[in-house]
KOLVEX-760759 format. One record per residue (C-alpha): residue in one letter; z, x, y negated. Coordinates in steps of 0.02 Angstrom, whole numbers, plus 32768, in hexadecimal, padded with zeros to 4 digits. Last residue first. Layout:
residues N
AZXY...
end
This chain:
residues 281
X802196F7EAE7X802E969CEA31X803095DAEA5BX7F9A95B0EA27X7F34962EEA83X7F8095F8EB27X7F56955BEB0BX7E9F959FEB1AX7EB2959DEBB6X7EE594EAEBDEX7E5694B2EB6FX7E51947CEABEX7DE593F5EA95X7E499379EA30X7EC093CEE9A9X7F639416E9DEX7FC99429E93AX804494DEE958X80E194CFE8E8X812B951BE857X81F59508E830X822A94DFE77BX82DB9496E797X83069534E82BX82E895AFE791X82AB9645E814X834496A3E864X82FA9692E92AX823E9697E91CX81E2960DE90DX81109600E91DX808C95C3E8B7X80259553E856X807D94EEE7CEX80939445E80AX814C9434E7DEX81EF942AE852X82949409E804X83249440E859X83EE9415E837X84069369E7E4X84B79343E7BAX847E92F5E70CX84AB93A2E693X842693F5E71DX839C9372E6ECX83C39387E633X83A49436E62BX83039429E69BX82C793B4E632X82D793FBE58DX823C9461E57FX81CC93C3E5B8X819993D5E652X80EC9377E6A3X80D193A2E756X805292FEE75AX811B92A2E773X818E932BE76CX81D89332E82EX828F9311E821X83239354E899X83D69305E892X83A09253E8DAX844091D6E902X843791D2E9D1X8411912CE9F3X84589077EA10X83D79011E9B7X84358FE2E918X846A908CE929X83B590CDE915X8381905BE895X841A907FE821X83EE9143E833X832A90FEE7FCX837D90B0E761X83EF9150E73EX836791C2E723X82F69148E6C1X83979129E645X83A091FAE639X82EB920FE60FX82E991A5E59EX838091E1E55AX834C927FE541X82AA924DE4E2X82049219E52FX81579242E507X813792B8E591X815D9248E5FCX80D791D7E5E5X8045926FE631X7FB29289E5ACX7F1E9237E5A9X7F4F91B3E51EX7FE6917EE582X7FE991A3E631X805C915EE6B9X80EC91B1E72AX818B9186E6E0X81BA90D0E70CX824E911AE7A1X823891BBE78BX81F4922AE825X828E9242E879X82C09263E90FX82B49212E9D6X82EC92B0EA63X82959270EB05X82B392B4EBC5X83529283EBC2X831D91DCEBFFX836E916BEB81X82FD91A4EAF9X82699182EB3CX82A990C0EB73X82EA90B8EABDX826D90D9EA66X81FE9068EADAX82798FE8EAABX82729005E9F9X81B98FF7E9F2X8144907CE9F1X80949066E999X7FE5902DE9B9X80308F94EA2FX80E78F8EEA3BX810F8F7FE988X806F8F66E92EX80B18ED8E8C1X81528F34E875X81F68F78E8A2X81AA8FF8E921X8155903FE88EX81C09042E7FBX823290AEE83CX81CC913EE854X81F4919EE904X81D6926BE913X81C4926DE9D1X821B930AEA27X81F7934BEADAX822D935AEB75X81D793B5EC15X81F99386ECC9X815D9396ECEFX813F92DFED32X81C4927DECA6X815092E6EC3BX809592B1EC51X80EC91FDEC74X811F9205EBD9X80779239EB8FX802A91B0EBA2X80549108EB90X80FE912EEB45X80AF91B0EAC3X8011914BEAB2X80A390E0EA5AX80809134E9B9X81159174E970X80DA91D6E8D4X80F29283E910X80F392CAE9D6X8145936DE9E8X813993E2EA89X81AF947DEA67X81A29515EAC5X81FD95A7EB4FX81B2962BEBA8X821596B5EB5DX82B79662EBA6X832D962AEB35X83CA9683EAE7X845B9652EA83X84B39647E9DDX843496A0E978X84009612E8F4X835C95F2E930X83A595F1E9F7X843A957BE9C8X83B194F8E98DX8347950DEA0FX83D594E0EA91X83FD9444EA0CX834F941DEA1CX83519418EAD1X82E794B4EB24X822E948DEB72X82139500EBF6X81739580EC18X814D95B8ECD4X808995C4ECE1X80749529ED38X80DF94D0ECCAX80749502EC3FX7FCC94DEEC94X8008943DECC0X80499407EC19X7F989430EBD6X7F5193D0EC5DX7F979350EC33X7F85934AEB77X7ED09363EBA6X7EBD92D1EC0AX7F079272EB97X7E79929BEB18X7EDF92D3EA62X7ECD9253E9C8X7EF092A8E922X7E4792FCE91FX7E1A9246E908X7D4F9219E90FX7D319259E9B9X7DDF9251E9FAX7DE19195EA0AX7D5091B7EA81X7DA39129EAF6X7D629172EBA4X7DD79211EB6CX7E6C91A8EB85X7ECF9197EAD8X7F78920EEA95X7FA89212E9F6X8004929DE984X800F9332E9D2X807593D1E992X80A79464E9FCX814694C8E9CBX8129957DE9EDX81C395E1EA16X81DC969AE9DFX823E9741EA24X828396D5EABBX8310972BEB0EX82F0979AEBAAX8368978DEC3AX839096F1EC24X843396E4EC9CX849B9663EC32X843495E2ECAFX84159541EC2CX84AD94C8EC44X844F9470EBA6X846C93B2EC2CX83B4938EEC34X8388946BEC49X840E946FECCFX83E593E6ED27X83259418ED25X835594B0ED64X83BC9453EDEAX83359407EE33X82C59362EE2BX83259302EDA7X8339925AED9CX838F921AED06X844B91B2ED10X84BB925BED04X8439929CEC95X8461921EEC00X851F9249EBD0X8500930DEBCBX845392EFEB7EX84A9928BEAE5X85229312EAD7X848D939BEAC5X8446932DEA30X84E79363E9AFX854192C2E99EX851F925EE902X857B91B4E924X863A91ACE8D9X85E69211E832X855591B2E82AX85A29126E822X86169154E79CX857C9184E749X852A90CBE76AX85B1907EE709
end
């Protein structure tokens, strides 16, 4: 059953914009045009490589969550990260704008980026959000299921109104992260233990969660601790799903394997400047 739903509800994510920006504030027309994928066909020099930044939590610096979780990131310095960019003229593309990018089909500007958030922590809403509803920036939050269905819903974690609230701004892009994938089992990452149809029956129980909840059916999965099994990525594509991001360090350039793509994790500490470094300039 939940194929054939899949089938009437997977849209590619640049439809979704189309419908949402007519209803989001935007403060100019570039921001318009980057909401609705209208991006200017005048880029005059196409992106050679696109970094994908990766943060997990966000906590006020007062908090010292950060000083025993490299996972945590000060929100001071998630802001003033997203300053510095926007100061210095980068642009956060759609995933389906991305998407066409790795594969040839368009160009981007050479200032552009991804800014990922995995896990679904609802630091994201507290946040960060308001980080990139300011900026005009999006970004993409890798959601597991399990989470806003269970007791810390709305207080550690996302629930599926805050989900929804993100996602209904255009400024949010909600994917998948499993639904029940992301434990360990005798030190080593759960998923790595499953079999195809595991894998498959997790897949479709976070797509049933989404359009339970009115969203956009996922097509892009983060690998829960960046764990892939050699069949994955396979089985990923035969399931409609068309990038898979990892947490292999580096950077993409267009014609790399868009279901094993490296990203960029921004640990606690790192200044405005030294973004820079990160992100390969």
């Amino acid at each position: 059953m939940l194929s054939k739903v899949r089938a009437l509800f997977l849209l590619p994510a640049f439809v979704s914009l189309l419908f949402t920006a007519a209803c989001v504030p935007v403060e100019d027309e570039q921001n318009l045009a980057r909401l609705t994928g209208n991006v200017e066909e005048t880029v005059t020099e196409n992106a050679s490589f696109i970094p994908i930044l990766l943060y997990h939590a966000l906590a006020p610096e007062a908090e010292e969550l950060h000083l025993d979780n490299k996972m945590v990131v000060p929100a001071e310095e998630f802001e003033a990260q997203v300053a510095w960019l926007k100061e210095r003229g980068y642009t956060t593309p759609t995933l389906a704008e991305f998407g066409q990018w790795l594969s040839g089909e368009r160009h981007l500007p050479k200032k552009s980026i991804l800014i990922t958030f995995d896990d679904g922590y609802r630091s994201v809403l507290e946040y960060g959000f308001p980080v990139l509803k300011e900026h005009g920036f999006s970004a993409i939050v890798f959601i597991i299921g399990e989470r806003p269905d269970g007791p810390t819903a709305g207080k550690r974690h996302l629930s599926w109104e805050d989900i929804k609230t993100m996602a209904e701004s255009g400024l949010v892009e909600c994917q998948s992260h499993t639904y029940d994938g992301h434990g360990i089992i005798s030190g080593s990452p759960e998923i790595l233990e499953w079999k195809t149809s595991d894998f498959i029956e997790d897949l479709r129980k976070l797509e049933g969660r989404f359009h339970s909840h009115d969203l956009p059916l996922p097509w892009a999965f983060a690998y829960p601790f960046g764990a892939v099994s050699d069949w994955m990525p396979a089985v990923l594509e035969e399931q409609g799903y068309r990038l898979g991001f990892t947490t292999t360090h580096g950077l993409v350039h267009p014609g790399d394997d868009p279901l094993r793509l490296p990203r960029i994790t921004v640990l606690p500490g790192v200044s405005p400047e030294e973004v820079e470094k990160l992100l390969g300039q």
